[in-house]
PLY file of the C-alpha trace (Angstrom):
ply
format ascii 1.0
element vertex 188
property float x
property float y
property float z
element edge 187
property int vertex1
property int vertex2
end_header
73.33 -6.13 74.14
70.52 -3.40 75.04
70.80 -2.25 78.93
67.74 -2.99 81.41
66.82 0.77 80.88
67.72 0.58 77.11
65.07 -1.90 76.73
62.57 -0.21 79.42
62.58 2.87 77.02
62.41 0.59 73.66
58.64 -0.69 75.83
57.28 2.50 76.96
57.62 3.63 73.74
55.92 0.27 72.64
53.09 0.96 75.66
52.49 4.39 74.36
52.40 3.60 70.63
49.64 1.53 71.62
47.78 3.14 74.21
48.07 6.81 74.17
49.31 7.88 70.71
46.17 8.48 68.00
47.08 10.10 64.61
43.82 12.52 64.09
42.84 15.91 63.52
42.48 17.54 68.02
42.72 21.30 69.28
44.91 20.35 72.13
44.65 22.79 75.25
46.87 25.34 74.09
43.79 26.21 71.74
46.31 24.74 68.95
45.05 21.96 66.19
47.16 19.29 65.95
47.92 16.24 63.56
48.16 13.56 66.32
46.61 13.24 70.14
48.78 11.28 72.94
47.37 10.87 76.48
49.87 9.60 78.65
47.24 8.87 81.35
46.02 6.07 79.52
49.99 4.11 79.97
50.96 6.25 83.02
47.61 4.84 85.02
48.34 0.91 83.84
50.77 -1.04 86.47
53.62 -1.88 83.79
53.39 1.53 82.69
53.36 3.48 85.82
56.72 1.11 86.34
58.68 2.27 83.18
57.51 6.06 84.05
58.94 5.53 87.50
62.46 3.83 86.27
62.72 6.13 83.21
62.01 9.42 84.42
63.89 8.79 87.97
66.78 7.96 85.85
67.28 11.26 83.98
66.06 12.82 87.51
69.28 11.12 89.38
71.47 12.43 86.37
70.38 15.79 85.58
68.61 16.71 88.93
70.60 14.73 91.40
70.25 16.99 94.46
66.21 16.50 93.86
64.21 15.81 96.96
60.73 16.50 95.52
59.03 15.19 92.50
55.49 16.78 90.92
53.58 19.09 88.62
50.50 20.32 87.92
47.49 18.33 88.21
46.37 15.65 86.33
48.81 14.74 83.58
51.69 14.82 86.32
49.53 13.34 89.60
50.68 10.12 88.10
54.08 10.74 86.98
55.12 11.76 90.13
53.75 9.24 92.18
55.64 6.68 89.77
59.39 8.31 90.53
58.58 8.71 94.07
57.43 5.07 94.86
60.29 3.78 92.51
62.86 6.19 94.43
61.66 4.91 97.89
62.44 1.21 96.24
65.48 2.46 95.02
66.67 3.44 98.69
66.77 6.82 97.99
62.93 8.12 98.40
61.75 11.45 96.65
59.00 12.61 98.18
56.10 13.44 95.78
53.78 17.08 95.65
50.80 18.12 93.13
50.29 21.68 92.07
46.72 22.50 92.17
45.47 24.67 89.29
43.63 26.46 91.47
44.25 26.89 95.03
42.22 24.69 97.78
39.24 26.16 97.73
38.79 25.23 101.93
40.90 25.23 104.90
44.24 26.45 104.46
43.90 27.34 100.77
47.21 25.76 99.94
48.59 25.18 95.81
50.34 22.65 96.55
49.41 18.99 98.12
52.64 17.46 100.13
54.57 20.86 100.56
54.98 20.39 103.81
57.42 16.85 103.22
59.43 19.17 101.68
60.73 22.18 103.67
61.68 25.45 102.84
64.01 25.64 99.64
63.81 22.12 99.05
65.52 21.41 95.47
62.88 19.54 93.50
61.90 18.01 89.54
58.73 19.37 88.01
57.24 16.34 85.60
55.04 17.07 82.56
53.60 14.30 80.51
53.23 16.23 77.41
54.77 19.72 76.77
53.54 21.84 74.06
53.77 25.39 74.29
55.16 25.21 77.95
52.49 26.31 79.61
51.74 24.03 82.28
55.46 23.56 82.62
56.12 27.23 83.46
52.65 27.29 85.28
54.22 24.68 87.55
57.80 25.63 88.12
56.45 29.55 88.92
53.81 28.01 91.54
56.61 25.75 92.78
58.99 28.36 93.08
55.94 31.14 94.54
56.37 28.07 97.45
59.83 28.65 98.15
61.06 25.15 96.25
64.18 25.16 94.40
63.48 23.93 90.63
66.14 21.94 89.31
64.46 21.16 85.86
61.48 20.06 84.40
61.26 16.44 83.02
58.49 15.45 80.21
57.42 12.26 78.73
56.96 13.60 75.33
58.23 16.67 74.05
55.59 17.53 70.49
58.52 20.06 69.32
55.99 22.07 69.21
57.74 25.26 71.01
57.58 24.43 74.84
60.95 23.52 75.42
61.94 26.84 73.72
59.62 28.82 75.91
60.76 26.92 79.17
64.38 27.24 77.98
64.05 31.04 77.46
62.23 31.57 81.48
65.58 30.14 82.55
65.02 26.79 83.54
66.06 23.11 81.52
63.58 20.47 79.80
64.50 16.90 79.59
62.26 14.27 77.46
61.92 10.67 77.37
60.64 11.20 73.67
59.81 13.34 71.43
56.93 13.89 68.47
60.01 12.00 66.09
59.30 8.84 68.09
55.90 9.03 66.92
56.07 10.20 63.43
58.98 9.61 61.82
0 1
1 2
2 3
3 4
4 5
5 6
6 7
7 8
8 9
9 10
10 11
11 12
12 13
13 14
14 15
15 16
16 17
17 18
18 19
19 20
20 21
21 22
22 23
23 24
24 25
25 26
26 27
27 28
28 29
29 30
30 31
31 32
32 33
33 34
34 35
35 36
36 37
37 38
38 39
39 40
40 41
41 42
42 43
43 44
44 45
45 46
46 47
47 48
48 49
49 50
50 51
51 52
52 53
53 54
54 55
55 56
56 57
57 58
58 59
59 60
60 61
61 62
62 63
63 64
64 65
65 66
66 67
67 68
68 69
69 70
70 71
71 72
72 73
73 74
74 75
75 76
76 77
77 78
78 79
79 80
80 81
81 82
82 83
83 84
84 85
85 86
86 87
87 88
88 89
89 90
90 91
91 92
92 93
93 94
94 95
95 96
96 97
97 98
98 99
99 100
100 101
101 102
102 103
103 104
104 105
105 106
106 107
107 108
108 109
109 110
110 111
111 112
112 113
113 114
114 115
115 116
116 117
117 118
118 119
119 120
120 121
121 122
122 123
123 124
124 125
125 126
126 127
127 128
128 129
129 130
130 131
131 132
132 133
133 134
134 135
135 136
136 137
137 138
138 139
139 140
140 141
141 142
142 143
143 144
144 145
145 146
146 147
147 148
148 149
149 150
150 151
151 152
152 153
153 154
154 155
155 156
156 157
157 158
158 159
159 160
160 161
161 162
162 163
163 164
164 165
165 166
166 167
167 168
168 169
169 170
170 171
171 172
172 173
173 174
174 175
175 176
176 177
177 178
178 179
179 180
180 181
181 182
182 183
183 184
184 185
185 186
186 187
Protein backbone atom coordinates (compact mmCIF):
# COMPACT_ATOMS: atom_id res chain seq x y z
CA UNK A 1 0.00 0.00 0.00
CA UNK A 2 1.54 3.45 -1.37
CA UNK A 3 2.34 6.00 1.70
CA UNK A 4 0.38 9.50 1.90
CA UNK A 5 3.65 11.03 0.42
CA UNK A 6 4.13 8.01 -1.98
CA UNK A 7 0.95 8.91 -3.54
CA UNK A 8 1.45 12.90 -3.17
CA UNK A 9 4.57 12.41 -5.47
CA UNK A 10 2.70 9.75 -7.90
CA UNK A 11 0.03 13.39 -8.30
CA UNK A 12 2.46 16.08 -8.67
CA UNK A 13 3.94 14.22 -11.14
CA UNK A 14 0.33 13.71 -12.57
CA UNK A 15 -0.27 17.82 -12.01
CA UNK A 16 2.87 18.56 -13.86
CA UNK A 17 2.46 16.08 -16.74
CA UNK A 18 -0.50 18.03 -17.35
CA UNK A 19 0.15 21.47 -16.66
CA UNK A 20 3.69 22.41 -17.01
CA UNK A 21 5.43 19.74 -19.12
CA UNK A 22 5.20 20.54 -23.24
CA UNK A 23 7.35 18.33 -25.57
CA UNK A 24 8.58 21.14 -28.27
CA UNK A 25 11.48 22.58 -29.77
CA UNK A 26 12.46 26.11 -26.68
CA UNK A 27 15.95 27.92 -26.06
CA UNK A 28 15.51 27.78 -22.37
CA UNK A 29 17.42 30.66 -20.41
CA UNK A 30 20.67 29.16 -20.33
CA UNK A 31 20.67 30.22 -24.16
CA UNK A 32 20.41 26.22 -24.62
CA UNK A 33 17.64 24.55 -27.17
CA UNK A 34 15.86 22.02 -25.71
CA UNK A 35 13.49 19.04 -26.71
CA UNK A 36 10.79 19.70 -24.04
CA UNK A 37 9.61 23.06 -21.93
CA UNK A 38 8.23 22.58 -18.16
CA UNK A 39 7.03 25.63 -16.18
CA UNK A 40 6.48 24.75 -12.79
CA UNK A 41 4.65 28.07 -12.16
CA UNK A 42 1.80 26.93 -13.95
CA UNK A 43 1.25 23.71 -10.93
CA UNK A 44 3.28 25.56 -8.25
CA UNK A 45 0.65 28.76 -8.51
CA UNK A 46 -2.68 26.26 -8.46
CA UNK A 47 -3.94 25.48 -4.66
CA UNK A 48 -3.53 21.52 -4.93
CA UNK A 49 -0.30 22.10 -6.39
CA UNK A 50 1.22 24.66 -4.22
CA UNK A 51 0.08 21.79 -1.46
CA UNK A 52 2.12 18.81 -2.91
CA UNK A 53 5.20 21.40 -3.45
CA UNK A 54 4.85 22.31 0.19
CA UNK A 55 4.55 18.47 1.59
CA UNK A 56 7.08 17.15 -0.97
CA UNK A 57 9.82 19.45 -0.90
CA UNK A 58 9.51 20.06 3.11
CA UNK A 59 9.91 16.41 3.30
CA UNK A 60 13.35 15.96 1.69
CA UNK A 61 14.07 19.50 3.51
CA UNK A 62 13.38 17.77 7.16
CA UNK A 63 15.62 14.77 5.95
CA UNK A 64 18.48 16.14 4.21
CA UNK A 65 18.43 19.77 5.64
CA UNK A 66 17.00 19.21 9.05
CA UNK A 67 18.72 22.06 10.93
CA UNK A 68 16.97 24.46 8.08
CA UNK A 69 15.35 27.58 9.41
CA UNK A 70 14.98 29.44 6.07
CA UNK A 71 13.47 28.39 2.86
CA UNK A 72 13.93 30.49 -0.74
CA UNK A 73 15.67 31.20 -4.01
CA UNK A 74 15.86 33.40 -6.59
CA UNK A 75 12.96 35.11 -7.92
CA UNK A 76 10.25 33.91 -9.71
CA UNK A 77 10.47 30.18 -10.26
CA UNK A 78 11.25 29.80 -6.39
CA UNK A 79 8.83 32.90 -4.91
CA UNK A 80 6.34 30.12 -4.96
CA UNK A 81 8.16 27.17 -3.86
CA UNK A 82 9.17 28.67 -0.90
CA UNK A 83 6.15 30.12 0.22
CA UNK A 84 4.61 26.46 -0.18
CA UNK A 85 7.32 24.73 2.46
CA UNK A 86 7.09 27.61 4.69
CA UNK A 87 3.21 27.76 5.12
CA UNK A 88 3.18 23.84 5.18
CA UNK A 89 6.12 23.93 7.91
CA UNK A 90 4.19 26.51 10.08
CA UNK A 91 1.14 23.75 9.76
CA UNK A 92 3.44 21.20 10.47
CA UNK A 93 4.42 22.91 13.93
CA UNK A 94 7.68 23.49 12.98
CA UNK A 95 7.58 26.94 10.81
CA UNK A 96 10.47 27.77 8.27
CA UNK A 97 10.50 31.07 7.64
CA UNK A 98 10.54 31.96 3.89
CA UNK A 99 13.18 34.73 1.89
CA UNK A 100 13.40 35.67 -2.03
CA UNK A 101 16.67 36.52 -3.65
CA UNK A 102 16.23 39.43 -5.84
CA UNK A 103 18.13 39.26 -9.16
CA UNK A 104 18.98 42.49 -8.80
CA UNK A 105 19.26 44.37 -5.69
CA UNK A 106 16.26 46.82 -4.46
CA UNK A 107 16.64 49.41 -6.50
CA UNK A 108 15.22 52.01 -3.35
CA UNK A 109 15.64 52.31 0.26
CA UNK A 110 17.94 50.01 1.77
CA UNK A 111 19.02 48.29 -1.46
CA UNK A 112 18.72 44.88 0.11
CA UNK A 113 19.03 41.16 -2.22
CA UNK A 114 17.17 39.54 -0.24
CA UNK A 115 13.28 40.01 0.93
CA UNK A 116 12.74 38.42 4.67
CA UNK A 117 16.53 38.37 5.71
CA UNK A 118 15.91 39.91 8.57
CA UNK A 119 13.47 36.65 10.06
CA UNK A 120 16.46 35.00 9.76
CA UNK A 121 19.53 36.24 11.70
CA UNK A 122 22.99 36.10 11.18
CA UNK A 123 24.25 32.51 10.05
CA UNK A 124 20.94 31.17 9.95
CA UNK A 125 21.19 27.51 8.27
CA UNK A 126 18.73 27.62 5.37
CA UNK A 127 17.35 25.41 1.89
CA UNK A 128 17.71 27.20 -1.42
CA UNK A 129 14.60 25.83 -3.80
CA UNK A 130 14.83 25.79 -7.61
CA UNK A 131 11.96 24.69 -9.71
CA UNK A 132 13.94 23.68 -12.63
CA UNK A 133 17.78 23.29 -12.68
CA UNK A 134 19.61 23.19 -15.84
CA UNK A 135 23.01 24.30 -16.00
CA UNK A 136 22.95 25.48 -12.27
CA UNK A 137 22.93 28.78 -12.73
CA UNK A 138 20.29 30.23 -10.78
CA UNK A 139 21.06 27.60 -8.20
CA UNK A 140 24.64 28.82 -7.64
CA UNK A 141 23.37 32.45 -8.32
CA UNK A 142 21.23 31.88 -5.23
CA UNK A 143 23.26 29.94 -2.74
CA UNK A 144 26.41 32.66 -3.47
CA UNK A 145 23.84 35.68 -2.79
CA UNK A 146 22.53 33.69 0.17
CA UNK A 147 25.75 32.99 1.49
CA UNK A 148 27.20 36.98 0.42
CA UNK A 149 24.18 37.46 3.38
CA UNK A 150 25.82 35.58 5.94
CA UNK A 151 23.13 32.41 5.67
CA UNK A 152 24.35 29.02 6.11
CA UNK A 153 23.32 26.83 2.88
CA UNK A 154 22.47 23.46 3.73
CA UNK A 155 21.51 22.31 0.12
CA UNK A 156 19.62 23.22 -2.68
CA UNK A 157 16.28 21.38 -3.40
CA UNK A 158 14.69 21.34 -7.16
CA UNK A 159 11.49 20.18 -8.53
CA UNK A 160 12.92 18.86 -11.66
CA UNK A 161 16.33 18.14 -12.31
CA UNK A 162 16.60 18.15 -16.81
CA UNK A 163 20.06 16.12 -16.30
CA UNK A 164 21.11 18.53 -18.20
CA UNK A 165 24.52 19.39 -16.16
CA UNK A 166 23.32 21.58 -13.14
CA UNK A 167 23.54 19.21 -10.52
CA UNK A 168 27.14 18.51 -11.71
CA UNK A 169 28.02 22.16 -11.66
CA UNK A 170 26.31 22.73 -8.16
CA UNK A 171 27.94 19.48 -6.95
CA UNK A 172 31.43 20.62 -8.07
CA UNK A 173 30.94 24.57 -6.09
CA UNK A 174 30.61 22.35 -3.02
CA UNK A 175 27.19 22.29 -2.13
CA UNK A 176 24.28 19.12 -2.59
CA UNK A 177 21.14 19.01 -5.08
CA UNK A 178 18.12 17.08 -4.20
CA UNK A 179 15.10 16.56 -6.87
CA UNK A 180 11.63 15.59 -6.66
CA UNK A 181 12.05 14.42 -10.41
CA UNK A 182 13.99 14.33 -12.95
CA UNK A 183 13.83 14.78 -17.09
CA UNK A 184 13.30 10.48 -16.84
CA UNK A 185 9.92 11.22 -15.27
CA UNK A 186 9.07 13.02 -18.27
CA UNK A 187 10.56 11.13 -21.06
CA UNK A 188 11.12 7.85 -20.49
Amino acid sequence: MATPLARDHARLLELLTERSFERRRVVLSSGKESDFYIDCKRTALMAEGHFLIGRLLLDVILREASLAVGVGGLTLGADPLASAVSLTSYLAGSPIEAFIVRKEPKGHGTGQWIEGLAALGQHAPVAIVEDVVTTGGSTLKAIERAQAEGLNVLGAFALVDRLEGGREAVEAAGHRLFSLYTRKDFIP
